[in-house]
N, C-alpha and C positions, 0 to 999 in steps of 0.2 A: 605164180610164185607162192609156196606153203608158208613163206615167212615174210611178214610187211615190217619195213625196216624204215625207221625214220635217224638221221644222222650216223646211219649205218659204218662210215669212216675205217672200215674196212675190220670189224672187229668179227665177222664172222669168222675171216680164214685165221683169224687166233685161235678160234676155239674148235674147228676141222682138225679131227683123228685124236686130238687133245685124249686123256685119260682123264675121267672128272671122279669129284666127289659130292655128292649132294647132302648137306646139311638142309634138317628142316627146326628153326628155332618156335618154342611154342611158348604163349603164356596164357593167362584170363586178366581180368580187367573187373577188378570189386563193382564198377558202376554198373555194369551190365546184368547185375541182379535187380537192380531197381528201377535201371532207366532204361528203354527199348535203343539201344540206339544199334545193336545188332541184328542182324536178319535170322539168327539161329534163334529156334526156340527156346523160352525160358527153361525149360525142362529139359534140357538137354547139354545146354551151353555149358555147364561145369565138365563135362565129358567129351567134347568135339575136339579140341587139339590133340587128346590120348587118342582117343579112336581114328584120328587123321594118320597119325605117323605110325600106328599100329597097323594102317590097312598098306604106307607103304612101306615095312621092314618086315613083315612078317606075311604080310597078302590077307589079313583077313583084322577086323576091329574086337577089341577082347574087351573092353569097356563098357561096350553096348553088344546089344543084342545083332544090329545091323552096323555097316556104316552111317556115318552122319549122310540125311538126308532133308531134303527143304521142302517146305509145306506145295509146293509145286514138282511136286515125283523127281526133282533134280538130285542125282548123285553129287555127293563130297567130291570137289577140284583131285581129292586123293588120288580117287581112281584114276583118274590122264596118271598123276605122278606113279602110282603103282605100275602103269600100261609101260609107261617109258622104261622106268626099273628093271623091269625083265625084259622087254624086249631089247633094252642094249647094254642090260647088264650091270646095270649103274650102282658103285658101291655108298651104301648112304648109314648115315649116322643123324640121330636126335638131340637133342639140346632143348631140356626144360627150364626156361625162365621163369618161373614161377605159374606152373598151371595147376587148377585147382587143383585136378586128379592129375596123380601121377600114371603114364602109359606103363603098361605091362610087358612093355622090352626095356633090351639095354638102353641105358642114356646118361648123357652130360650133364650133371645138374649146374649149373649156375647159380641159381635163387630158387628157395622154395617157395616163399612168399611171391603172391599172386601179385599185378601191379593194382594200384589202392584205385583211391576214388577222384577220379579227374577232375567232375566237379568240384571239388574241395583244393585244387591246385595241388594236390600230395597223393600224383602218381607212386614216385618213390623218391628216395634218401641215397642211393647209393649209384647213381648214374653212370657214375666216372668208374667207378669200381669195375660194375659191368662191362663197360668199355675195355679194361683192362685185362678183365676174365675173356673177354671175344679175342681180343688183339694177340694175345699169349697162346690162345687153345688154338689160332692161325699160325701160331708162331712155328706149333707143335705139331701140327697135323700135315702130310705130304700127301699132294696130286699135282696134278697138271695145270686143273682149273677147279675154280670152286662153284661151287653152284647152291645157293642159298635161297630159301625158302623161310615160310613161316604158317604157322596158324594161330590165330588170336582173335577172335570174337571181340567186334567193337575196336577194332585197329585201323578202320580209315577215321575213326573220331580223334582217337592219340595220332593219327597221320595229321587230321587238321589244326588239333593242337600245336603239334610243334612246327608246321610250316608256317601256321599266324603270328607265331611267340618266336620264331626267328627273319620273322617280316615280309614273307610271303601272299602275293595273293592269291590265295586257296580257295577263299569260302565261295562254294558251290562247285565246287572242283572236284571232290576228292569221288571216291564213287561208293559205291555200296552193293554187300552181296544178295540185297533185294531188289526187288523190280521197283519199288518204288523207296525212293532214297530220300532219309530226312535230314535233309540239309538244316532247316532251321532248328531243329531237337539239337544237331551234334553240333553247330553254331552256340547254342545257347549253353551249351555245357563246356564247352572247351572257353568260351570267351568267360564264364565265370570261374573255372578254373584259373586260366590267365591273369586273372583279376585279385582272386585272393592270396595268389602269390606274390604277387606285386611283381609283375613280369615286363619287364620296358627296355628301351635299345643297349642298357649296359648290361642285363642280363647273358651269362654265357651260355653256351648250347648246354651244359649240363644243369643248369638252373631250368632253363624248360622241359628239359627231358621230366626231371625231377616234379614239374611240377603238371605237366599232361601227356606225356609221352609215355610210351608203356617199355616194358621189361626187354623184347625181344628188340628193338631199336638200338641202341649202345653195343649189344653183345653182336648184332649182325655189322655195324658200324665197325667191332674192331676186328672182326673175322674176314670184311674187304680189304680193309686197310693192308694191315698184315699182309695176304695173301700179295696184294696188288704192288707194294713193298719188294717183293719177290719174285717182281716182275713175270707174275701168274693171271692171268685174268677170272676175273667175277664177274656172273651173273647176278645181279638182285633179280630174286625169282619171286616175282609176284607184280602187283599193280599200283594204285597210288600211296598204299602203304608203302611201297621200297622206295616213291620218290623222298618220303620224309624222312628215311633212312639216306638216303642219297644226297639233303641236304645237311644230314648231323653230318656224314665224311665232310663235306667241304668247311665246313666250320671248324673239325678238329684238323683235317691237312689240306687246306685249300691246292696244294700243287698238286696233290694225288691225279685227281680228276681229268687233268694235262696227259698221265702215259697212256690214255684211251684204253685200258686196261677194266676200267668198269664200264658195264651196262647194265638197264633193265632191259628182263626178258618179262613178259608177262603173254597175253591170249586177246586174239581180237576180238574178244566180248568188252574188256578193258579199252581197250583203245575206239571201238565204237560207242563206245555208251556215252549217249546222249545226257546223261546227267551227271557227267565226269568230264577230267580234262587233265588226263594224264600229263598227253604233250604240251599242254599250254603251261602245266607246272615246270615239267625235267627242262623244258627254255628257257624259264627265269632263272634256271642253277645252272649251267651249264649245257655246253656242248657235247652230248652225251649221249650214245648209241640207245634206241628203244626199241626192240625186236619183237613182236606180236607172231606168235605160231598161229594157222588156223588149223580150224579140225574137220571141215565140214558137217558140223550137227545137223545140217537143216538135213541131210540124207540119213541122220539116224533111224532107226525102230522103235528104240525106246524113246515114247514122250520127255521123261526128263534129262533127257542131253538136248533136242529140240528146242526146250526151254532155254538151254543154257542162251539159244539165238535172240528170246524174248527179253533178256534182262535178269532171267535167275542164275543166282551165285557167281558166276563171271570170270572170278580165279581164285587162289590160295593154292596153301600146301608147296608152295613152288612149280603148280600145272604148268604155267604158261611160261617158264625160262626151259625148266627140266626137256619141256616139248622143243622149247626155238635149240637148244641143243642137240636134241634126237633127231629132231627133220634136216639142222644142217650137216650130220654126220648120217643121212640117205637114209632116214627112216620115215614112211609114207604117211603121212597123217591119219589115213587112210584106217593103217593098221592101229594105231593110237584106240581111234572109233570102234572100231570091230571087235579090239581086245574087251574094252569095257562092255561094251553089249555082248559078249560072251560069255563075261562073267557075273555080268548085271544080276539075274534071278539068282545064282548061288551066292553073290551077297545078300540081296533084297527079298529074296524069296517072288512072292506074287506082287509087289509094289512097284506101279508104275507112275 
């Protein structure tokens, strides 16, 4: 089977023949200029969410010189969502939540302002607002199904922000797009963020959004809701990022989560990693479909998709929903693979 499916509860044949729309939400995160807690390099990271959603609306990153790629020859998650894009056609739109650079296509602005400094417990100010900009632009927007995505540099640390600060056991959970994942770096920064806020069991989910949670979280929170309102199913397309998205839903509609209407889709790099625990989180919130695409990397040519089997990068961009939707509408993963290594050298040139 191309797709491993945990509480699977029959939400594939929801989304079979389905017409989708794939939204990718981006932002940056001010702490990730000082504190490593992202696996993108420093030199780069203000430009990787633009050049993500660039590579998939237009096919090629206009921000940078290449696509985003990681100190281990691994391609941006982009490229899977690119592969999918064309091979089934997938009509897709952007949404900047406040990324530093703005991408070179069309797009949704939300917030210009980037989300603040976590440590400092003042992500942002306007949580609920955003909430209301997502839930509204769902309101407005028609498909079949939604398929939601993100890029955000340093988003499993505001993932373990807000699953601690809404009482979750997370720490050592969440995962990272490096091979080796610093749990106690992003420990330490979110539980002092948590801290200076004065963040405790009366706290609402918009006081912790507000206080370590990033930009792209509330606006994807009301783009499920909404859609799933409409009795439309959502993928959250990503990994333990969309679980802390998936706990802000239940906080804002606890019955939502009941029409079996939302899933995460994420990639079995995600769901294998050894230094994460997707499933052990999406089980303390619910009963909640979690659908893993594989790709077979370990058959690839090029060394940095092989990596992706080692522990580099893992998902984003919405790779690993965008994929569990294309392989369950008969597309071979196969093909996924072959696209990217097709086009590999004419994004990367001689970089392997």
């Amino acid at each position: 089977m191309d797709i491993i499916a945990i509480n699977e509860n029959g939400f594939l044949d929801k989304i079979k023949g389905k017409n989708p729309l794939f939204l990718c939400v981006i932002s940056s995160i001010e702490t990730t200029l000082s504190i490593p807690i992202s696996g993108v390099h420093k030199d780069v990271i203000k430009y990787t969410p633009s050049a993500d959603v660039e590579l998939v609306f237009y096919g090629e990153s206009l921000t940078l010189k290449t696509p985003p790629i990681d100190a281990t020859g691994s391609p941006t998650p982009a490229t899977i969502t690119r592969a999918c894009v064309e091979l089934k056609n997938i009509k897709n739109l952007h949404i900047d939540a406040g990324a530093f650079v703005k991408p070179k296509i069309p797009f949704i602005e939300v917030d210009e302002k980037p989300t603040g400094r976590i440590e400092d417990g003042k992500a942002m100010d306007n949580s609920k607002e955003l909430y209301m900009k997502g839930y509204l632009l769902g309101k407005n927007l028609d498909a079949e199904l939604l398929i939601v995505g993100e890029s955000v540099p340093g988003g499993t640390t505001t993932a373990l922000g807000v699953l601690l600060g809404l009482g979750y056991d997370a720490e050592g959970k969440v995962s990272s797009g490096s091979i080796n994942n610093p749990h106690e770096l992003k420990i330490k920064v979110v539980r002092e963020g948590l801290k200076k806020a004065n963040i405790n069991e009366n706290s609402s989910v918009f006081d912790v959004l507000n206080a370590v949670g990033d930009k792209m979280m509330p606006v994807v929170a009301g783009l499920a809701i909404s859609f799933a309102e409409k009795n439309k199913p959502v993928i959250l397309a990503g990994g333990t990022q969309m679980s802390a998205v998936l706990a802000v839903i239940k906080e804002i509609n606890k019955d939502i989560l009941d029409k079996n209407l939302i899933a995460i889709g994420t990639t079995e790099f995600v769901l294998n990693d050894k230094n994460g625990d997707l499933k052990g989180i999406v089980e303390q919130i619910g009963d909640v479909p979690v659908l893993a695409s594989k790709f077979y990397f370990e058959k690839a040519r090029i060394e940095g998709l092989k990596n992706y089997c080692k522990g580099s990068v893992k998902e984003g961009v919405g790779a690993g929903g965008i994929a569990v939707y294309s392989i369950a509408n008969n597309l071979n993963p196969e093909k996924i693979r072959e696209f990217v290594e097709s086009k590999f050298y004419e994004w990367y040139g001689n970089k392997t």
